[in-house]
N, C-alpha and C positions, 0 to 999 in steps of 0.2 A: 396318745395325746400329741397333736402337730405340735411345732415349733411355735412359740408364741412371738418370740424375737423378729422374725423373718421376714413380715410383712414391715416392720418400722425399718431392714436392714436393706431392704432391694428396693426399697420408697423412698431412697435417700435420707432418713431420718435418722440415720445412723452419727454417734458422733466421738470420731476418732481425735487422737491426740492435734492432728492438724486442723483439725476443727473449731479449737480451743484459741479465742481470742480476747486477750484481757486489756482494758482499755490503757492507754499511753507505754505499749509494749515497743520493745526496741526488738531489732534479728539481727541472729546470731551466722554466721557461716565461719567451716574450718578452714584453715590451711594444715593441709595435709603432705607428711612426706611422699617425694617423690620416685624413692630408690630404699630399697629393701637394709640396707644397713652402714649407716655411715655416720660419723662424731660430725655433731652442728659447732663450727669454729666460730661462727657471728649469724647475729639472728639484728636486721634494723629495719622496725616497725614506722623509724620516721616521715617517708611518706604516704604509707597507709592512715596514720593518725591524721595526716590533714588534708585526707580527701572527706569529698562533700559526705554529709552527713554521719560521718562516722564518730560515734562516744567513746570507744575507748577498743584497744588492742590488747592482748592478754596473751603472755607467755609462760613455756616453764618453769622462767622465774618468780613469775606472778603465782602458779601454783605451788611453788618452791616455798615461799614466803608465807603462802594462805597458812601453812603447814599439813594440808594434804598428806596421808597416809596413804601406804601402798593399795590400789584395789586388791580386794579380798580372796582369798582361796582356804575353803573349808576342810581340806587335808591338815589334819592332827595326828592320825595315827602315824606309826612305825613303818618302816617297808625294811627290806630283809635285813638281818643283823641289825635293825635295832636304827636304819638310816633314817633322817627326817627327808622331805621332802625341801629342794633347794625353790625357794621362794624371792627370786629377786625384785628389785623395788618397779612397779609398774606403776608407774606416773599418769597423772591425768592430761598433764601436755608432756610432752618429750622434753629430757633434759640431759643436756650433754651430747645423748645420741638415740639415733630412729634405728628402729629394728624389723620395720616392716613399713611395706609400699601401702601407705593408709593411714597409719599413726596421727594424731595430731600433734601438731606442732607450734600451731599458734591460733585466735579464736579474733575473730572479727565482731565488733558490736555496733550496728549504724540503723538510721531512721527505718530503714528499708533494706530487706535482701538484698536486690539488685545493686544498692551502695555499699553495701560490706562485700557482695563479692568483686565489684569496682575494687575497693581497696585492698582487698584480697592479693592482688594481682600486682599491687604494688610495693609488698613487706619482698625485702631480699634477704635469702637466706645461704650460706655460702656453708658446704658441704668438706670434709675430706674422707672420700668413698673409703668402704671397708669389702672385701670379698664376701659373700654373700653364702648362705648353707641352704640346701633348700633339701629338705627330705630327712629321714632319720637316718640312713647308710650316711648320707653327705656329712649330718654334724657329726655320728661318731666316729667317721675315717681317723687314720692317725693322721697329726697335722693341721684337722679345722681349723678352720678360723673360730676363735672362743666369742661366742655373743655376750656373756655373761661372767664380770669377772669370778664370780663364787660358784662357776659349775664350772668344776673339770669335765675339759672334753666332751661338753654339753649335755651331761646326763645330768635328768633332773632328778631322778628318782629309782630304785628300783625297789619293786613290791613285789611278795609273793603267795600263797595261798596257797593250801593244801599240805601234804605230806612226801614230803621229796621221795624219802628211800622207800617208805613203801609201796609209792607209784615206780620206784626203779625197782624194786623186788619181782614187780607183778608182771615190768615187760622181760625180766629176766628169765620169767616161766611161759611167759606166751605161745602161742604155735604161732599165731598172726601178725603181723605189725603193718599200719599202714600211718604213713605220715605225709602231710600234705598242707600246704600255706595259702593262705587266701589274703589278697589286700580287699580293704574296705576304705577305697579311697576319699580326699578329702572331697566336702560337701559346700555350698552354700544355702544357707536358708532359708534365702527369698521369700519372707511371709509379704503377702499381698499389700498391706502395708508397711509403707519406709518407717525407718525408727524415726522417732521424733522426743521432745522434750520443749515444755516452757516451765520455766522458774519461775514464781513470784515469794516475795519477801518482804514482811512484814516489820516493819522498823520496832514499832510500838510494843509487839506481844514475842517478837525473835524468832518468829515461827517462819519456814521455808514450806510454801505449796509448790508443788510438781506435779504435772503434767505429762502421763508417758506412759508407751504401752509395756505390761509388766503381767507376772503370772502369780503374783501374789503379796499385796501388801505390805505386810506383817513383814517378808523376806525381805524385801526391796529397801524398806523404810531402816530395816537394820543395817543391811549394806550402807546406806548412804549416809547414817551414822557413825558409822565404823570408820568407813576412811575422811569423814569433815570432822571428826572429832565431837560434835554437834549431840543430845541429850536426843532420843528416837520420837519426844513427845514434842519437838520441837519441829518435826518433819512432819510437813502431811503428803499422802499419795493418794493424787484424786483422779480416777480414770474410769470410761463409760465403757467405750467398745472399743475391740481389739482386734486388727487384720491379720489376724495368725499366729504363731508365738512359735511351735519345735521345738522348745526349749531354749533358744536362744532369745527371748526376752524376761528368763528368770532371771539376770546379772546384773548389778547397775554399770551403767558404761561409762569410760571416762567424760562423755561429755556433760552429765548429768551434774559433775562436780563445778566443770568449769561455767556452766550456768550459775549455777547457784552462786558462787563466786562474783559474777558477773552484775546479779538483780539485787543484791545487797548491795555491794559497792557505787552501781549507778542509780538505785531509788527505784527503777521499776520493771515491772517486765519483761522477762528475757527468752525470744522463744527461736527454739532451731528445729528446720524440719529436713532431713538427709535426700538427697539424693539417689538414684538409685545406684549410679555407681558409688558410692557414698559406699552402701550400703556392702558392694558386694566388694568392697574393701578394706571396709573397717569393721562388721557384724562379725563378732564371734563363729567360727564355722563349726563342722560337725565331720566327724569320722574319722579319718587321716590313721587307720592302724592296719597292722598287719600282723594274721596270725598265724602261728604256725603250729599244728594240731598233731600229735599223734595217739592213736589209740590201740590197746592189745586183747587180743581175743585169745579165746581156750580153741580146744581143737572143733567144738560144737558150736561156736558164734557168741560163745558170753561171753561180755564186756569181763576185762579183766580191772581195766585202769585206764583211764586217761591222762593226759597230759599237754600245756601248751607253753610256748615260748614267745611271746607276744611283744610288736613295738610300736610303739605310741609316739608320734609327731606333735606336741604341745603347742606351733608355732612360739613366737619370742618371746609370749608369757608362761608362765604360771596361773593362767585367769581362770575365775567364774569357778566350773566345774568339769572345766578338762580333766585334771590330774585325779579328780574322784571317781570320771568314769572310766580312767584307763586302768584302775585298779581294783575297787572294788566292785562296781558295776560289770566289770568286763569279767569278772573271776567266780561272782556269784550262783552263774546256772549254767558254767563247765560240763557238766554233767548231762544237760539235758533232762530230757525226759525218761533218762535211764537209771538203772539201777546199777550203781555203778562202786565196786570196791574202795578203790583209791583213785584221790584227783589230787595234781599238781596244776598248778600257775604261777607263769613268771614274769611277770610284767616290765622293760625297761623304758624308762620317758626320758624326750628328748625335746632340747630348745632347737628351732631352727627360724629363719627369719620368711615368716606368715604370718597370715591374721593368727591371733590365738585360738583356740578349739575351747569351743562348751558343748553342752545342752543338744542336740539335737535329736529329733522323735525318735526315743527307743534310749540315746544314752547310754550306748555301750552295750547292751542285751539285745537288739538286732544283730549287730556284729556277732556275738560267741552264738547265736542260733544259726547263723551263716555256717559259721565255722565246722560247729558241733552235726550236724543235717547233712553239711556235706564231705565232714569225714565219714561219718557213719555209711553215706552210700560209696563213697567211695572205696569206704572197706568190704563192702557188700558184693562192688562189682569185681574188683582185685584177687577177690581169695572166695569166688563161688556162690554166696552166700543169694537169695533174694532177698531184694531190700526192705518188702513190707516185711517179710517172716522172723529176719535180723533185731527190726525194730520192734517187732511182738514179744519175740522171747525176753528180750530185755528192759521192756516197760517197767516202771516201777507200778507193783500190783496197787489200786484199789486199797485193799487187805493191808498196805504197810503204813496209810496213811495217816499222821503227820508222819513223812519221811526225813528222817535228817542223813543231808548230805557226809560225801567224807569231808566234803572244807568247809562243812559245817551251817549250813544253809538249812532250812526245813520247810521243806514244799505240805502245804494248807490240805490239799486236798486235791482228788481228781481220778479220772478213769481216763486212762490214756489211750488205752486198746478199746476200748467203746467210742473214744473219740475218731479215732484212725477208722473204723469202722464204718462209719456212719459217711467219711470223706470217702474212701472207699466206693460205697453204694451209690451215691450222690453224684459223684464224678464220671459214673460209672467206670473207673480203672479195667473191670472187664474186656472194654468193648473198644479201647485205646487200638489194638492192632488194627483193628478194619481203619479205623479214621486215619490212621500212620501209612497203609497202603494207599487208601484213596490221595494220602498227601503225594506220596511217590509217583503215583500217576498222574498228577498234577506237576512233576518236575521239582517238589519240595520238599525239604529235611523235614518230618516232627518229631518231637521229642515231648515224653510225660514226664514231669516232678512233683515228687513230696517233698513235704516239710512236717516233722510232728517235731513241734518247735513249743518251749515254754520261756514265760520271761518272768522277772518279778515287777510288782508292782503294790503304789503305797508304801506305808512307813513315811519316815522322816520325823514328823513335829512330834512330841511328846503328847501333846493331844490338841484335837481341834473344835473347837467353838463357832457356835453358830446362835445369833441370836433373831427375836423378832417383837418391833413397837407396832400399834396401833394408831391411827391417826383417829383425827377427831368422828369419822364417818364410820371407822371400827373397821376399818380396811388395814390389811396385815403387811408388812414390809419385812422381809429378810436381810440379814444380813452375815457378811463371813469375809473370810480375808481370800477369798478363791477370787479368779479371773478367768471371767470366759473369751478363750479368743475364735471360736467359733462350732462349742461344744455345745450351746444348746443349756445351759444353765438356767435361765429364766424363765426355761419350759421346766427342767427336772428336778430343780431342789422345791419351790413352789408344787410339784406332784408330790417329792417324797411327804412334805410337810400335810399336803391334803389327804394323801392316803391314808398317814398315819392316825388323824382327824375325822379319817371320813366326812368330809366336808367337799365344797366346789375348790378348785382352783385362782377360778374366775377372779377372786376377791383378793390375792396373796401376790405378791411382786418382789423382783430382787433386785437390793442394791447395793454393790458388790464397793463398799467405800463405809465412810465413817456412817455410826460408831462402829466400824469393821476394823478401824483402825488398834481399838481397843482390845480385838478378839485376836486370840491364837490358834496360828494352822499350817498347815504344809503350804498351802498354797496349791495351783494348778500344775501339773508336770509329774511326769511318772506314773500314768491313771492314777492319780492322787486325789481327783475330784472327786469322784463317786464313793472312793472307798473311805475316802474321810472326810470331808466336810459333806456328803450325803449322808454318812451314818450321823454326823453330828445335828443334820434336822429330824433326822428321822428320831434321834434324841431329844432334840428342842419339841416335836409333834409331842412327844410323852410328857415331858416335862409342860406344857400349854395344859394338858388337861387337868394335872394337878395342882397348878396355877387357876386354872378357871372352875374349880370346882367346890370351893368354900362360896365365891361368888355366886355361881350357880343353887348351889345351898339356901345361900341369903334371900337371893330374887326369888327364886319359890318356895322359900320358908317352911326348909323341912331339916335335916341335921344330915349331913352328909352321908353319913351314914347308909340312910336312905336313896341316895343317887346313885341309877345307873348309867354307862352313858355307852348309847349306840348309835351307829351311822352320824356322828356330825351331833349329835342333841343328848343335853343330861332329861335324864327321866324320872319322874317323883310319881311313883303310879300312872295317873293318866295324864297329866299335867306334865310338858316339857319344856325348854328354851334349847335352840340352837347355839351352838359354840359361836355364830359369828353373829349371831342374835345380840349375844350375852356381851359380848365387845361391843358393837351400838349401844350397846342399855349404858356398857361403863364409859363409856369414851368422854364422858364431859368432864371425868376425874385425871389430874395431871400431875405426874406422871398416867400412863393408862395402867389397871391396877394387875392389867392380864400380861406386860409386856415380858420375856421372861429370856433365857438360855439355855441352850444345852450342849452337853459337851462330853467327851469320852477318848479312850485312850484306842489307837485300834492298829492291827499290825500290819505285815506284810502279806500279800497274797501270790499264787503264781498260775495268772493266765495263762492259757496254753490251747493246743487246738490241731487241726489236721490241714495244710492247704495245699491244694494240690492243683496247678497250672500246666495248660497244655499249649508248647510253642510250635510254630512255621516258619521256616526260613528259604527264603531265596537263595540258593547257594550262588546265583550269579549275579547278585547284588549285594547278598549280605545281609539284608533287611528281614526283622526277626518281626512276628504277628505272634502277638495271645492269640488263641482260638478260643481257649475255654478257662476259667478258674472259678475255681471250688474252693470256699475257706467256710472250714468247719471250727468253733471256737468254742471251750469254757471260759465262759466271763463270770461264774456265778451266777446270783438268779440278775434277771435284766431289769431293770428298770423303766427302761423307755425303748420300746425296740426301735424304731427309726432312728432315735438317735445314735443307738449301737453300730444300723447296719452304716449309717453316713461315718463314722469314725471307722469302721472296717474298710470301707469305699477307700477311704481316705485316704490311708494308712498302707493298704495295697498301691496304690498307685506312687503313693510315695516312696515306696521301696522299689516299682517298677522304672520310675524315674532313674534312680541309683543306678538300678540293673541294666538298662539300655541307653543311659549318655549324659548321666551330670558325673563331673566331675572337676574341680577346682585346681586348674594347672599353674604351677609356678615355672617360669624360665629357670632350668637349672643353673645358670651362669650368673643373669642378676637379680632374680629373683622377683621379676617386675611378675605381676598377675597376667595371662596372656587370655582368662577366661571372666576378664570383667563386666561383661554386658550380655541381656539377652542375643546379641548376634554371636557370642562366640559360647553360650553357657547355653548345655542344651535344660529343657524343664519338658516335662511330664505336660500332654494335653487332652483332652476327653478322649479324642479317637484311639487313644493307647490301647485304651484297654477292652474288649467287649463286657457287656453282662458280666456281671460280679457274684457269682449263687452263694448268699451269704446265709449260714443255719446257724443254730447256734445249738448245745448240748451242756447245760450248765449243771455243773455238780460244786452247789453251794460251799462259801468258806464259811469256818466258825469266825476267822480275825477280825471282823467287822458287822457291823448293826444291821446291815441289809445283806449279809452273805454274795457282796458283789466283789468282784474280781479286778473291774477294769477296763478298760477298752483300746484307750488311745493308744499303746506300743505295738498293738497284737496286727494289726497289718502289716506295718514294717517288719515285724521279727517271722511272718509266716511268707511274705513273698519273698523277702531277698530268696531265700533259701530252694525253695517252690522251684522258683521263676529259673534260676543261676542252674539246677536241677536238672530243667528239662532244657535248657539250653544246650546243655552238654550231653543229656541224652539223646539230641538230634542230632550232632555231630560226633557222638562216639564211632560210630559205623566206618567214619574216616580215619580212627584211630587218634581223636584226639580227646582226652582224658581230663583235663580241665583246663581253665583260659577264667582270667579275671576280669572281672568287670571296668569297666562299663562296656558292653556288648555293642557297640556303634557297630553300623553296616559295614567301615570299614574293616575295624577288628574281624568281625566274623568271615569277612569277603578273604582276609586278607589269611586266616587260620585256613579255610574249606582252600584255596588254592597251593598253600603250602603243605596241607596235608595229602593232595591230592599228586604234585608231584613225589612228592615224597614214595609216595606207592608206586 
């Protein structure tokens, strides 16, 4: 089934947050800090307020007074001995002091943009500078500078996982050890669209409508309760289309409160649409950890244990869902696709002065696939091993499946070695030597990688709902607390629901808003679409026919008894009605009598796959070409195969992005952003990559309604690995053993010449 969305989205009928125009609205623009960390001594809004068109100016103290509560962070559990996690107070405007080059500071509200950023320009705010941390060595050096007065020496946290002395027992019998760190540096998220927000607020009923791109209702509407203090039925979140999301539009951000704030207090409409540097200074980022990996082998190549010691850069919050993925996200599939005795992890977080870190695609499970992929071949190449055969013997079989991990994790389901396999053939791995010569001949380094890389995906909400009403014409409308920001939703939950119906599509529509508001669900993020709010229609499709089958009864006047019902139509002998028939006949009864819900509880799953990419490098340039990539995947069974292999597309390049030149650099001295705009931030573009041969090999899960797995992490967790792989197997030959990302021309120009004097 094509995309249904696609043609309203490239026709321009698409309509995003900025899109959104409510009549007598006023705009909003920030003033934002201009230095990474320093105590605000006076802040005088006076001649901002009396320039032309401006309503009002709004500071910390104004959000001080609202009573505003700290933005939210869903760490509850324990970290080692029993620590909480140090949560200091994250403000919706800055108060007292800024902790990163971005923060806001103060909130302009005037007839027009263009007059509030007029006035913008004229608030003075008068600073006494603080020394600046940028990285996680910098905060925990002895001596920092403290950003936070209730974090000693700026740790925020430390967490751990697994079984310490038994992972020490096991490298203490080992023949092997190979230990090796990888940074997964920090990220921007750049979804196609800028974040934006408008407020309105309704005097009469106390109700606040919001306008904003988000990845799941139900989640958002809670946050933004949470910290206004505000009743969640009081909130509405009303949102069409969405330019992207990574996981950085699961959060609510601080502006979203200081609107709110805003459209109450002056009577109407309050809409702010960000900038792109805006954006790539104040959006939550993505990655910023490094880990450091050891694993022990017997004297024949089994895994004995592994082990890591991991550190996590938080920037100067505590926000969203940094501190969840540096712990349990990052500690979950340790193990890999291996069978594996004993796992430890040790997680240490740290504040430094950055944007804060959430969400982005993957969430911590790209990282440890990195990690895990290329210590395994690095143990491989170290101590003799081959690295496909290394990785065969140590699959966790088929035969043991539901596996429970040693830190406790329990992988669904999968054939790991028939997956490898099938990458293997596909890739042809065989025939890599001649193409590697013909490269030489050509004057070029190649290098082949694998990745048999697994992540999890799903879980979260206790269970997800999914409902769907009838309009007067007997046409079907869906509904869920999910957001698509460019997966293709309005093609696939409308299939799963007709599938399960056997009926046309054509008639069924989704809309991802009230009463959605009503319903519960994880929301979008973490392949959490498909595996839970698609099992929950494929629930609502069962639950419709027993809904529509006493009617059907009635209209053909026989006892139910009697009805069967196949392809789309109940059957009473020879005599039937179609299910969308039967909805026309009711639709003039209101409520419609067929409208109905379904819902179900459904667990975690663990995507996983073989990808295996083939690189070329100019050693007198530096400049590194995919040739070839092969991603073989278990998603479970598939649902809509285009839209699989476009979120594989996706998802690979987006890790190739990573691998060859984004990266989010802070000046170590003041900490000013030095990679804030397309000219200095490199981004991933079509010609990156060639041909993408995408297969798939699905060995269905029980955890869920549709035995689906997943999609959205599994590119990013199979290229980083892949890609980073065969980079370093093109330049082994030079004797150099591994080099961390981001692979820019110069990096590599700069590794092939110092390796070469070297020799």
């Amino acid at each position: 089934m094509a995309r249904r969305e696609d043609y309203r989205l490239i026709t321009g009928q698409g309509r995003y947050t900025a899109d959104w125009n409510l009549s007598g609205q006023l705009h909003a623009v920030y003033l934002r800090a201009d230095r990474a960390h320093a105590e605000i001594t006076r802040i005088d809004i006076g001649r901002a307020l009396e320039s032309a068109g401006v309503k009002a100016v709004y500071t910390g103290e104004d959000a001080r007074a609202e009573g505003y509560k700290s933005l939210p962070n869903p760490v509850s559990f324990p970290g080692k001995n029993g620590q909480k996690l140090i949560k200091p107070f994250y403000p919706v405007l800055a108060q007292d002091r800024v902790r990163f080059v971005g923060e806001p500071v103060a909130m302009v509200v005037a007839e027009s943009e263009a007059m509030a950023e007029d006035a913008r320009d004229l608030i003075e705010v008068d600073y006494k500078d603080l020394p600046a941390v940028v990285g996680f060595d910098a905060a925990l050096a002895p001596g920092a500078p403290r950003i936070h007065a209730d974090a000693v020496d700026n740790l925020a946290f430390e967490y751990e996982s697994g079984d310490e002395q038994a992972v020490a027992a096991a490298f203490g019998r080992a023949k092997f050890i190979t230990r090796l760190t990888v940074d997964s540096q920090r990220l921007v998220g750049n979804p196609l669209e800028p974040r934006a927000c408008i407020a309105d607020y309704d005097n009469a009923s106390g109700r606040y409508t919001l306008h904003l791109p988000q990845q799941g209702a139900a989640g958002m509407r809670s946050q933004l309760a949470v910290v206004s203090g505000l009743k969640p039925e009081n909130i509405v979140v009303d949102t069409q289309d969405i330019g992207g999301s990574f996981g950085i539009r699961g959060a609510a951000y601080p502006e979203y409160f200081t609107l709110m704030l805003a459209t109450r207090k002056l009577g109407c409409p309050v809409k702010w649409v960000a900038s792109r540097s805006e954006c790539f200074m104040s959006d939550f980022q993505g990655r910023a950890i490094s880990l450091t990996g050891e694993i022990a082998l017997d004297p024949e190549g089994g895994i004995l244990a592994i082990r890591f010691d991991d550190r996590a850069d938080l920037g100067a919050y505590a926000a969203a869902f940094g501190s969840f993925i540096a712990t349990r996200n990052l500690t979950l599939t340790i193990g890999g696709v291996y069978r594996v005795p004993a796992l430890y992890a040790r997680t240490r977080l740290a504040f430094t002065n950055a944007a804060p870190i959430s969400a982005y695609r993957g969430a911590g499970r790209p990282d440890t696939a990195y990690a895990v992929e290329r210590l395994v071949d690095c143990a491989a190449r170290e101590h003799g091993f081959d690295p496909i055969e290394l990785r065969r013997q140590n699959f966790v079989p088929p035969g043991a499946m539901p596996y429970k991990t040693a830190n406790a994790g329990t992988y669904d389901s999968g054939n790991f070695d028939a997956v490898m396999n099938d990458g293997l053939r596909l890739a042809d791995w065989a025939g890599f030597p001649e193409r590697q010569a013909a490269s030489k001949r050509a004057g070029r380094l190649r290098g082949i990688g694998i990745a048999t890389y697994l992540e999890a995906g799903g879980g979260g909400s206790a269970k997800d709902q999914a409902a769907a009403e009838f309009d007067p014409e007997g046409n079907m409308t869906l509904f869920a607390v999910t957001h698509s920001s460019g997966q293709g939703h309005e093609t696939v939950f409308p299939q799963i629901v007709a599938a399960t119906l056997g009926i046309d599509s054509a008639r069924i529509r989704v809309h991802a808003g009230a009463p959605g508001a009503e319903l519960t669900g994880s929301g979008t993020g973490g392949s959490r679409g498909i595996l839970g709010t698609g099992s929950a229609f494929h629930m609502l499709g069962r639950k419709l026919m027993d809904v529509a089958r006493p009617h059907a009864a009635a209209t053909l006047n026989v006892p139910e008894s009697e009805l069967r019902y196949e392809k789309g139509s109940f059957y009473a002998g020879e005599r039937s009605i179609g299910f969308m028939e039967l909805a026309r006949t009711l639709a003039t009864v209101t409520p419609h009598p067929m409208n109905a819900m379904g819902e179900g509880s459904f667990g975690v799953s663990y995507p996983n796959g073989c990808h295996i990419a083939e690189v070329e490098i100019d050693p007198e340039t530096g400049a590194a070409t995919v040739a070839r990539y092969t991603a073989v995947d278990d998603l479970g069974n598939i649902i809509n195969p285009a839209l699989v292999e476009g979120q594989v597309h996706g998802g690979v390049v987006q890790g190739a992005g990573q691998v060859f030149g984004e990266h989010a650099i802070y000046d170590s001295s003041s900490g000013q952003l030095l990679t804030g705009s397309f000219s200095d931030y490199y981004m991933p573009r079509a010609g990156l990559m060639p041909k993408i041969a995408v297969h798939d090999h699905p060995v269905p899960t029980p955890t869920n309604a549709l035995g689906a797995k997943g999609v959205g992490e599994s590119g990013c967790s199979g290229s980083l690995p892949a890609l980073v792989n065969a980079v370093v197997d093109a330049i082994r030959p030079l004797g150099i053993h591994h080099l961390d990302m981001p692979f820019t021309p110069c990096r590599l120009w700069t590794a092939i010449r110092d390796a070469r004097q070297k020799k």
